[in-house]
C-alpha positions as CSV (number, residue, x, y, z in Angstrom):
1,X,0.0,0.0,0.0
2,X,1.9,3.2,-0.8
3,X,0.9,6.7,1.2
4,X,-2.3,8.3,-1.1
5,X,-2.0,11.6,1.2
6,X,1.4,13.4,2.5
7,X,0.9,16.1,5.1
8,X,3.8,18.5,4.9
9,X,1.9,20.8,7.7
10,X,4.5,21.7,10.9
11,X,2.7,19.9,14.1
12,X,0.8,22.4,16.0
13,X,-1.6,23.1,12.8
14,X,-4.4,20.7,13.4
15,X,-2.7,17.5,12.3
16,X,-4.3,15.6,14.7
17,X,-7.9,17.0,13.5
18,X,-6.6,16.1,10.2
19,X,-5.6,12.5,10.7
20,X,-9.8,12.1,12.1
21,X,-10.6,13.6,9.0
22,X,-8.7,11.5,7.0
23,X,-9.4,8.6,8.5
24,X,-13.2,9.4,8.9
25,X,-13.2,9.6,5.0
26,X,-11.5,6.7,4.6
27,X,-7.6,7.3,4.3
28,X,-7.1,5.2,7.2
29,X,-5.2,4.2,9.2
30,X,-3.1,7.8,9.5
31,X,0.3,8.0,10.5
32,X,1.3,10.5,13.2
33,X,3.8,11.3,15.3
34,X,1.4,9.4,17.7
35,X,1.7,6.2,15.8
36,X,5.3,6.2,17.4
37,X,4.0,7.2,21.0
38,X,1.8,4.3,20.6
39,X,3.7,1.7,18.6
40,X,7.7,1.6,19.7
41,X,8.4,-1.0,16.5
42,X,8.0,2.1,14.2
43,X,10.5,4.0,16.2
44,X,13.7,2.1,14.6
45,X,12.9,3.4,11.5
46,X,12.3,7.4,12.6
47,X,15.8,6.9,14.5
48,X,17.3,6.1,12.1
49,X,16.1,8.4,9.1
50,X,17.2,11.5,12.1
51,X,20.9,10.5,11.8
52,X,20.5,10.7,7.9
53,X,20.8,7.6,7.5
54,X,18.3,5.8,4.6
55,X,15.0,4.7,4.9
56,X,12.6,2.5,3.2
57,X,9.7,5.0,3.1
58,X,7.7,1.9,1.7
59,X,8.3,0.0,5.1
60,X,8.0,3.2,7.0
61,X,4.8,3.8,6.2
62,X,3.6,0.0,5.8
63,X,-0.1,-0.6,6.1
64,X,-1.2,3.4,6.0
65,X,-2.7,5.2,3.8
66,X,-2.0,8.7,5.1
67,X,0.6,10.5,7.1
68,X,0.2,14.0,9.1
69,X,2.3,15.7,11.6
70,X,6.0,15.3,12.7
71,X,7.8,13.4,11.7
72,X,6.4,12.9,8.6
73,X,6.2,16.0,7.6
74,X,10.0,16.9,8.2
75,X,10.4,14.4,4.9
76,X,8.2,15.9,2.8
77,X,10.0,16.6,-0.5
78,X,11.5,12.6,0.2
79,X,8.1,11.6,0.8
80,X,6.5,13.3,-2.8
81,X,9.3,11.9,-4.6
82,X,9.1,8.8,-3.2
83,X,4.6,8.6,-3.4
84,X,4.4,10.6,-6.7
85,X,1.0,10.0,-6.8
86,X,0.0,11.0,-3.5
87,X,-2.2,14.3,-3.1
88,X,-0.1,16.6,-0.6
89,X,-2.3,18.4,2.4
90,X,0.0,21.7,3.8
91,X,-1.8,22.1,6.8
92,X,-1.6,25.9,7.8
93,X,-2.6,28.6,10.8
94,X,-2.3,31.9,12.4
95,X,1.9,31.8,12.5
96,X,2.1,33.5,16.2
97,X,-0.7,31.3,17.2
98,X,1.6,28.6,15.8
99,X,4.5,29.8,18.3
100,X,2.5,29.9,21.1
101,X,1.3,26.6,20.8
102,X,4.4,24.6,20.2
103,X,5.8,26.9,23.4
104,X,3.4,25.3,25.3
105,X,3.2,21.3,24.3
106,X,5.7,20.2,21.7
107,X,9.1,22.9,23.0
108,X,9.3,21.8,26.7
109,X,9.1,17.9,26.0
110,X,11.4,18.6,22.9
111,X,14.0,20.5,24.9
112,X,14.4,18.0,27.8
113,X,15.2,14.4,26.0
114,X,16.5,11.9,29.0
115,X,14.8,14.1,31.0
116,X,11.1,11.6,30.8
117,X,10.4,8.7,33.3
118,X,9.7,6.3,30.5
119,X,12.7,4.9,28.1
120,X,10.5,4.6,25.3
121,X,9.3,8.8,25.5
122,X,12.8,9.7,25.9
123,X,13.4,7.8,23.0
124,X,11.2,9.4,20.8
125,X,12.2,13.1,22.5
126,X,15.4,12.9,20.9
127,X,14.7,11.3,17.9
128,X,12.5,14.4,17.5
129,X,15.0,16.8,18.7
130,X,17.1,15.5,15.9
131,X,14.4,15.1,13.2
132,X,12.7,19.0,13.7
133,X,14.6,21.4,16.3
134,X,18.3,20.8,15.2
135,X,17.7,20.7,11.3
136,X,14.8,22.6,10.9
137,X,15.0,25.6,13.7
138,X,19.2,25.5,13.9
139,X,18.5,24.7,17.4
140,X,16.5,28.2,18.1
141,X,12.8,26.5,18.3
142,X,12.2,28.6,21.2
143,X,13.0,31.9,19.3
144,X,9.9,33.7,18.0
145,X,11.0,35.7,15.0
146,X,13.4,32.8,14.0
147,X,10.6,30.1,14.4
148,X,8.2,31.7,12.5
149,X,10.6,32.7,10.0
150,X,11.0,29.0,9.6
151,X,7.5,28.3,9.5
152,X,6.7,30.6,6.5
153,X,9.2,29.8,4.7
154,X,8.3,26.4,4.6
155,X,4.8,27.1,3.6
156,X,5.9,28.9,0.5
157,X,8.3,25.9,-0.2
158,X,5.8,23.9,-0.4
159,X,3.5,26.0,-2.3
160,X,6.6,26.7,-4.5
161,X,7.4,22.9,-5.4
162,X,4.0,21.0,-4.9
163,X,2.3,21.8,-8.6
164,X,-1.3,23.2,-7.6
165,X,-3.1,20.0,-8.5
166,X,-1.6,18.3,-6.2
167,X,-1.6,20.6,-3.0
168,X,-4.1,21.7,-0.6
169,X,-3.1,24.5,1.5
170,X,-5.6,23.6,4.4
171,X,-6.4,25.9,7.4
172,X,-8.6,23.6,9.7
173,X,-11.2,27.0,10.2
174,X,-12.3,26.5,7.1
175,X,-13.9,23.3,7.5
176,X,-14.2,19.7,5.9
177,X,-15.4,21.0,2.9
178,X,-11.7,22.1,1.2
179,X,-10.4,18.8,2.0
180,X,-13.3,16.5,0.8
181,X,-13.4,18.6,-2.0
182,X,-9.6,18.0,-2.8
């Protein structure tokens, strides 16, 4: 089964509202960074594709239709080369809404790796760490203006190489009615 939908959307901009949806209209099962809370076999894989090392997006993503959220969405361009047929869903938001809410869920727990009671959750902290903060933010996650910096400019990446009949740039307030439509 090869991925049908690629969600390059950041966490923090409704991918979990997404992954219902997607599932709900039948693009189950989803893959989200909860998948790898849930199910520590899948972890191997994400550890491994954060050291750079290669992946086989095929066995990654085995038995889903969809993916949303990190880390997913830290592969994107790997992830539309690799699915060229899949439809790609940027999820999008308010960007100092965005800020605020990584601040408070996804930057403490991202910032303290070996700090977590459970192997397993410090496990996935770092792979994190090394999949989004160090690549992605240069280490300054917690940095407004450099954050959000970050976060537009990967929405007009993606708007720049995803060819419009493939992309949805999808702001959850806008209802089901963009995505069932796409």
């Amino acid at each position: 089964m090869a991925l049908e939908i690629i969600g390059a959307g950041f966490g923090r901009t409704g991918t979990n509202s997404l992954k219902i949806a997607l599932e709900f209209l039948g693009f189950g099962p989803c893959h989200h960074m909860f998948e790898v809370r849930d199910n520590p076999e899948l972890l191997p894989d994400w550890q491994r594709a954060a050291m750079g090392e290669r992946v086989d997006w095929d066995q990654v993503f085995r038995g889903y239709r969809s993916q949303v959220d990190w880390p997913g969405a830290r592969y994107w361009r790997e992830l539309t080369e690799h699915f060229p047929n899949a439809k790609v869903v940027l999820t999008v938001r308010d960007p100092q809404g965005w800020f605020d809410s990584v601040q408070a869920t996804i930057a403490p727990f991202l910032a303290a790796p070996g700090s977590h009671a459970d192997a397993h959750v410090n496990a996935i902290a770092e792979m994190a760490y090394q999949t989004i903060v160090v690549p992605l933010f240069d280490d300054r996650l917690s940095e407004r203006a450099h954050a959000i910096d970050v976060f537009e400019d990967h929405i007009a990446e993606v708007q720049a190489t995803i060819p419009d009949d493939r992309l949805l740039t999808f702001d959850l307030r806008e209802g089901w009615a963009p995505l069932v439509l796409f």
